[in-house]
C-alpha positions, 0 to 999 in steps of 0.5 A: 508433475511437481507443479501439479503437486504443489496446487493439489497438495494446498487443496487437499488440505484445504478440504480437509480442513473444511471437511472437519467442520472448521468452515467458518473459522477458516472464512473469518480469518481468510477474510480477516487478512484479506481486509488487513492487506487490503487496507495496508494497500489502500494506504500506500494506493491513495498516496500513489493516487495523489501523487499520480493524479496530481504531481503528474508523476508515477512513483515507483519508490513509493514503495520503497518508503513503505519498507523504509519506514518498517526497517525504521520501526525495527530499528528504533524498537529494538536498538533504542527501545522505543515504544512501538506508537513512538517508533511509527511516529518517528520513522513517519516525520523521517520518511515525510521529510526524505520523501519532500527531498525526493520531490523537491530535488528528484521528481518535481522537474518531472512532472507530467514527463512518465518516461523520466520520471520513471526512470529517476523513480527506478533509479530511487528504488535501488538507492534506497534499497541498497542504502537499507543494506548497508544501514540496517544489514542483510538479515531479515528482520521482525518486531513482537507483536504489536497488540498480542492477543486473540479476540473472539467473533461468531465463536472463532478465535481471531487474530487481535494484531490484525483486527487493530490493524484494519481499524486504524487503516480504515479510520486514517482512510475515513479521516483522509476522505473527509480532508480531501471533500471537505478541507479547503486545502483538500479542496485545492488539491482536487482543483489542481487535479482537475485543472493545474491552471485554472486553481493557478488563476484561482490562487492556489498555490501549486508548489504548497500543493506540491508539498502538501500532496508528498507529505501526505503520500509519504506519511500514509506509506510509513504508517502502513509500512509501520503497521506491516512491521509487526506482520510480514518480515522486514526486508529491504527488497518488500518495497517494490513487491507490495507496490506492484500489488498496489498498483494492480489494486488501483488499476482495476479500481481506477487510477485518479479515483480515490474510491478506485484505490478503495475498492480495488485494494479491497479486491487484491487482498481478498483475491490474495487471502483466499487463493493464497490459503486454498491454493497458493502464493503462486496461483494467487498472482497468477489470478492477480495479474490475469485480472489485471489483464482482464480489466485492462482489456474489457475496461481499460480505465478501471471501475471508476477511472478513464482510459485517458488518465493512463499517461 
C-alpha cells in the first residue's frame, strides 16, 4: 500500500497542478531540466565515447571526475573566494592533468582489456570517492547560484540558471563536433578509431592521440560537473550515479557514435524530467532501466551504433 501511495500521490498532484490551468508552465520548465540534464549528460557521454571508442577502455571513474571537479568549484568559491568562471577553469586544468596521470599510470596497459580494466576503473572509484571524504569532509555541500534570476518564455516564468547551463553545454557540444570533423588532430582521433594500425602506418602518433583523447574527456567531465555544482548538491558518492545514466543514454544512442551520445542523453533526461515530476524519482529509473532493456534486446547496438562495439 505505501508503494501505491507514493506514485498516487505525485499524479494527484500533478493533475491538479494541471487542472488550474498551469499546463504550459508546468511543460516548459519540465522541458527546460530535461535539456539541462540532457546536455550535462552529453558532456560526460561524449568523454566516455571517446575514450571508449578509442583508448578502447571502459572508464568507470569518469564519473567520479564529474563530481571531483564540483567538490573543487566548492572549495575554491568558498574557501578561497574565487569567482565561480575562475573556480571552473581552475578545477578543469586539476581534473585534465589527474585524469592524464590515470591514463598514463592506470588505465593505458589496459587497453582493449574490458575485464582489467574494469576492474582498475572500480578500483579509481573508490580512491577517488574516499579521497573526496577525507579532503572535502562528509557534509553535503552547495554553491549560490550561478546566473540568479528568471527569464520569461511563452509568458512562463523560467529558471535563468538553467537556461545558461544548457546554452554553454550545447555550444561546447557544437565546438567539439566541428574539432572532431574538421581539425586534423580531430580527424586522427577518428582514423585511430576507426583502424589503430593503419592511422599508425599514416603516421599518427597514437600515444599524443592517447593524451589528447583524456584531455579531452577529462575537461568535458569538469565543466559539466562545474556547471552541476550551482544545481544538484555535491556529494562524493554523485559520481558513479550521474555516470549510470550516462551510460544508459549512449547505450540507447549508440556506444562509439557521437550523434548516439547526443540523442540518447537527450532522451534520458527528458524521460527523467517528466516522470520524475509527474510521478517519481523511483518510477523514473524504473522507465530508464526498462528502455534500456528495451533497446538491448530489439537493437542491441543502439540507434546509430553495432552490436559488435559492446566489447
Amino acid at each position: 500500500m505505501a508503494g501505491v501511495h507514493r506514485i498516487a500521490r505525485p499524479l494527484l498532484m500533478a493533475a491538479i497542478f494541471l487542472s488550474r490551468g498551469k499546463t504550459m508552465q508546468l511543460v516548459i520548465e519540465m522541458t527546460i531540466n530535461g535539456l539541462m540534464l540532457a546536455t550535462s549528460m552529453m558532456l560526460v557521454g561524449l568523454g566516455f565515447t571517446l575514450l571508449h571508442s578509442i583508448l578502447r577502455v571502459v572508464n568507470l571513474a569518469h564519473g567520479e571526475l564529474y563530481m571531483f571537479s564540483a567538490m573543487l568549484v566548492w572549495y575554491f568559491m568558498s574557501k578561497l573566494n574565487f569567482s565561480y568562471p575562475l573556480a571552473i577553469l581552475i578545477s578543469m586544468a586539476i581534473v585534465i592533468a589527474l585524469g592524464l596521470l590515470i591514463e598514463r599510470y592506470a588505465l593505458r596497459k589496459f587497453r582493449g582489456d574490458l575485464l582489467s580494466g574494469l576492474i582498475v576503473s572500480m578500483g579509481l572509484v573508490f580512491i577517488l570517492q574516499q579521497g573526496s571524504l577525507l579532503f572535502f569532509g562528509t557534509e553535503t555541500k552547495n554553491i549560490p547560484s550561478a546566473f540568479p534570476g528568471s527569464l520569461t518564455f511563452a509568458g512562463v516564468q523560467i529558471s535563468k540558471e538553467r537556461v545558461v547551463i544548457s546554452l554553454i553545454s550545447l555550444a561546447i557540444i557544437v565546438v567539439l563536433i566541428f574539432f572532431v570533423n574538421h581539425f586534423k588532430a580531430g580527424r586522427a582521433m577518428r582514423a585511430v578509431a576507426q583502424d589503430e594500425d593503419a592511422a599508425r602506418l599514416q603516421g599518427v602518433s597514437i600515444r599524443y592521440i592517447s593524451t589528447l583523447i583524456m584531455a579531452l574527456a577529462c575537461g568535458l567531465g569538469a565543466i559539466a560537473g562545474g556547471l552541476m555544482a550551482p544545481v544538484f548538491m555535491i556529494v562524493p558518492t554523485m559520481g558513479l550515479p550521474f555516470l549510470l545514466k550516462t551510460v544508459i543514454a549512449i547505450t540507447i544512442g549508440g556506444i562509439g557514435s557521437i550523434g548516439g551520445a547526443v540523442l540518447g542523453a537527450l532522451i534520458v533526461g527528458m524521460v527523467e524530467s517528466y516522470v520524475s515530476t509527474l510521478i517519481s524519482i523511483e518510477i523514473a529509473y524504473i522507465a530508464l532501466f526498462g528502455m534500456l532493456a528495451l533497446i538491448l534486446v530489439v537493437k542491441p547496438g543502439g540507434f546509430f551504433g553495432t552490436p559488435y562495439e559492446y566489447v
